[in-house]
N, C-alpha and C positions, 0 to 999 in steps of 0.2 A: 432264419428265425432271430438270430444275435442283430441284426438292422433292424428290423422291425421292433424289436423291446426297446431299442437305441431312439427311433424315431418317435414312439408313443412317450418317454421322457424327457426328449429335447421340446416336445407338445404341452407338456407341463408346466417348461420355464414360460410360456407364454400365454398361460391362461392367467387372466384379470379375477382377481376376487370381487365375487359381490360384494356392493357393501347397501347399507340400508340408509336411508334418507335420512341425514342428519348425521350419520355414525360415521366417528373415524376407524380408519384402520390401524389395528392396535400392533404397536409398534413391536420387532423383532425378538427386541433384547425384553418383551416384556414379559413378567415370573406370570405363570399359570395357579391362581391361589385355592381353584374348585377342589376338595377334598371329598372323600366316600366316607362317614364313621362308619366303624363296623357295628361296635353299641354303644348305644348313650344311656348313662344310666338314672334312673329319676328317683324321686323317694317313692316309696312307695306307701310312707307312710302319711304322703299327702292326697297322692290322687286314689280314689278308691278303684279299686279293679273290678273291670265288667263282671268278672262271672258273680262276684260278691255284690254287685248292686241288680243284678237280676234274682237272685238269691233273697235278697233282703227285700226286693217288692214282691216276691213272689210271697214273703210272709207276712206280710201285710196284709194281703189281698184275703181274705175272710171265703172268696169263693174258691178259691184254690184246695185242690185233692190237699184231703188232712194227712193222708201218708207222707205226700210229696212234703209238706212243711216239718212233719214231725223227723223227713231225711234228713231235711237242710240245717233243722236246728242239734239235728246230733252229729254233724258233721262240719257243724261251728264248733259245736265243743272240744268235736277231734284235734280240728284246728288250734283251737287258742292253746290246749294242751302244750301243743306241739311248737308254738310259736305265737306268742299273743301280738307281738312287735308288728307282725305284717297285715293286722287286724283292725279294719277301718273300723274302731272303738264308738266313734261316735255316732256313725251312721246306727252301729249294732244296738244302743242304748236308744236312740227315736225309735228301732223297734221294736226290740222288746218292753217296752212300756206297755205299747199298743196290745202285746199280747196279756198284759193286767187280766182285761175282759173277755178273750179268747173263746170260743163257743166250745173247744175241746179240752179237754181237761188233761191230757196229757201234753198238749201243747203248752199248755201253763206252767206244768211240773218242769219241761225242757228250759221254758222260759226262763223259769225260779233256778234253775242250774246253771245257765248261763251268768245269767247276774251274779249268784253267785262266785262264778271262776271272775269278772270285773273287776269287782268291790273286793277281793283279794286279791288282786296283781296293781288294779289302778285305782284307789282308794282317794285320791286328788279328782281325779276325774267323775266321779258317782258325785263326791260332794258338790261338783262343780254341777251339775243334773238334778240334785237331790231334790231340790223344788218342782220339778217337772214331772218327777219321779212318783212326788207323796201327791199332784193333783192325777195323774193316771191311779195311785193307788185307792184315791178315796172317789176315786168311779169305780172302782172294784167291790168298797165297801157298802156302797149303797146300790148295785144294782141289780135287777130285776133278776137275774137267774139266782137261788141259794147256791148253788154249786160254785159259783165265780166268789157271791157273797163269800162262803167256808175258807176259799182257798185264800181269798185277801190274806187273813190272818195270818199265812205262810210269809208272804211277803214282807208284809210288816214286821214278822221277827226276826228275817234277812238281814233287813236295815239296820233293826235296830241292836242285833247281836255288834254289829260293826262301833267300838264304843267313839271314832270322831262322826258318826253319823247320827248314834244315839243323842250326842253332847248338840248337837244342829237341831235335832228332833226336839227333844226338849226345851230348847230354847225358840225356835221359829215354828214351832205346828202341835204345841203343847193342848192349845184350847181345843183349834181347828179339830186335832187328833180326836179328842174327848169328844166333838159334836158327832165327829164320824162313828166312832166304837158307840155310843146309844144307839146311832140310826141301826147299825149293823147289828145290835142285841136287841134289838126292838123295845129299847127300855123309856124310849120319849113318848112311847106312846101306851094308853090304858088296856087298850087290848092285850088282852094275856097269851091268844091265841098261838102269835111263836112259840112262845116258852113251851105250850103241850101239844102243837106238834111236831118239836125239833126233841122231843125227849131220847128219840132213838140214833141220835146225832153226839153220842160219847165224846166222841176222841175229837172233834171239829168243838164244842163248847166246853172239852178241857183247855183245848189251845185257846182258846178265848182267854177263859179263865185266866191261867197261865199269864199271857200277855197283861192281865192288868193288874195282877198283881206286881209282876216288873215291872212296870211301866209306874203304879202307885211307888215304888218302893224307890227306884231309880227318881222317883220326883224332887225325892226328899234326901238325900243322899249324895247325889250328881253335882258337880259344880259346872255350871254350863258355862265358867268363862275361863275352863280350864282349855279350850283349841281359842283359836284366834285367827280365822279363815279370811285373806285379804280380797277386797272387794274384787280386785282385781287381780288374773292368776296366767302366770305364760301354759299352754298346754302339754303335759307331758310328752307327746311326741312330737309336736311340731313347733313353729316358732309363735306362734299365730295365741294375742293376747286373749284374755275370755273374760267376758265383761258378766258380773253376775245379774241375772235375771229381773231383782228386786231395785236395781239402780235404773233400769230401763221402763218398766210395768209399773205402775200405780198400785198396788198388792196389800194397802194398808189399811186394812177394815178390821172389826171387833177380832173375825178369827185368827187373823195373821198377827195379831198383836202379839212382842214380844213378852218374853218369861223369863226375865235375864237370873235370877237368882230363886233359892227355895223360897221366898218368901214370897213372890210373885205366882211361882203356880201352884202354893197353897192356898193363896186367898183366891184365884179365879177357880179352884176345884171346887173350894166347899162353898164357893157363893155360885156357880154356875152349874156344877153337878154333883155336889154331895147326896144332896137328898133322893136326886133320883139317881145313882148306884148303890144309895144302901139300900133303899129299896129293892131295887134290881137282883140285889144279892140274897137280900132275906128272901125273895119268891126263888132263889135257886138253891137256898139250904133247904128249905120246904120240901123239893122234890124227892118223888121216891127212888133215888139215886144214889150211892154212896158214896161215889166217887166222883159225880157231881158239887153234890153235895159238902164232902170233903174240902177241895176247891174254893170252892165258896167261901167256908169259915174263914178260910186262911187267908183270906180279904178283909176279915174282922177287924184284922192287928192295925194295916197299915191304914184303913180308914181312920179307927181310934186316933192315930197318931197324928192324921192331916187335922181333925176335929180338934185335938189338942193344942198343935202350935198356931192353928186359927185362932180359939179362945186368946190364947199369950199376944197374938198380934193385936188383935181388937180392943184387948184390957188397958 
């Protein structure tokens, strides 16, 4: 047995290596550099992870089981709870926009909380969206279902509770805003027909309400050149520069026009829509509502007050 294991490695020293055409053979003394990683570690807050981009098209997708969306979206919020950091942010913000318009109504509300948990952790990053943000919202405001219409107004007091959002709002979608809230009160048009059949719609046309008297009040009081947002912004989690929307798009037409100071979105209020929201408002103190009604008045004040420093402007 000990000759024969002797013989098959004296058989060894005399076996020629192949080599391949053209190739040297690599020299004795030479270091071996092939390594195995065990792990490599990557950001994660750069590449999005499959099961979140399967996730994130599956709530897009309008024909997908409404269960299965309204899982995924309560199982983002578990998540961000728990760890916003590992949360492809931006992917999450293209789509809940999308759900603005939503055909289910609790998918929106999921929606509205998500955004919410965002715009409190990453408040640079919404603003950085916020255009993108206010054209998904004002398809909300004008579109064919009332249900998506009602809920808009949710949205919009998201934003604008947020005061560097509200400070953006006021300054870049001041008018635009104003065209949207008519269409959405049906107050551009002579038909009265909204107003009595939405009488049994309380708490969706206090929230109306509500928002414009904020929004009047806040017009006039607000110093919109109190933030100073640079055109250009590195993104909070990654290195990756973000170029603002409005530097790229051509965006500059009658509604986009800025409202840099009170004095500017007082004179485009009572020369573009004064007349038709006091109107608006007289046919909602009218109604047989009290709490409607109530609401309403207290629109009175802050109109009076836009009408007034218009006159002082003018004189």
């Amino acid at each position: 047995m000990g000759s024969i294991r002797k013989t098959k490695q004296k058989k060894k020293d005399f076996v020629k290596p192949k080599l391949k055409v053209g190739k040297s053979n690599v020299p004795t003394n030479a270091t071996n550099t092939d390594f195995k990683a065990k792990k490599i570690n990557l950001s994660r807050t750069i590449l999005i992870p499959s099961d979140y981009t399967k996730k994130l098209s599956l709530l897009k997708k309008s024909t997908t089981n409404v269960n299965s969306r309204k899982e995924i979206l309560t199982e983002l919020i578990t998540d961000f709870e728990k760890n916003s950091t590992d949360l492809p942010l931006d992917a999450i913000i293209s789509t809940i926009r999308l759900l603005f318009v939503d055909q289910s109504k609790k998918v929106r509300s999921l929606a509205r909380d998500t955004l919410s948990l965002i715009i409190k952790s990453n408040e640079n990053l919404i603003l950085l969206n916020q255009d993108s943000l206010m054209l998904f919202l004002y398809s909300a405001m004008t579109h064919l279902k009332p249900t998506i219409r009602a809920d808009s107004i949710h949205i919009l007091q998201l934003l604008f509770n947020n005061e560097n959002l509200r400070t953006q709002i006021l300054t870049n979608h001041w008018i635009r805003l104003w065209n949207n809230l008519l269409i959405l009160l049906n107050w551009k048009s002579e038909n009265k027909s909204y107003i009595e059949a939405n009488e049994d719609f309380t708490q969706t046309r206090l929230a109306q309400l509500s928002f414009i008297n904020n929004l009047l009040l806040n017009g006039i009081h607000s110093n919109s050149e109190s933030i100073s947002i640079p055109t250009i912004q590195q993104h909070d989690l990654t290195s990756t520069y973000l170029i603002n929307q409005t530097l790229i798009l051509n965006t500059q037409t009658d509604d986009n026009e800025q409202t840099l100071d009170i004095n500017d979105r007082v004179r485009s209020f009572v020369e573009l829509f004064g007349k038709t929201v006091q109107s608006g408002i007289n046919d909602l103190i009218k109604l047989d509502n009290t709490q409607i009604s109530t609401a309403a008045t207290a629109i009175l004040n802050p109109l009076s007050q836009y009408n007034s420093i218009y006159t002082n402007l003018v004189d």
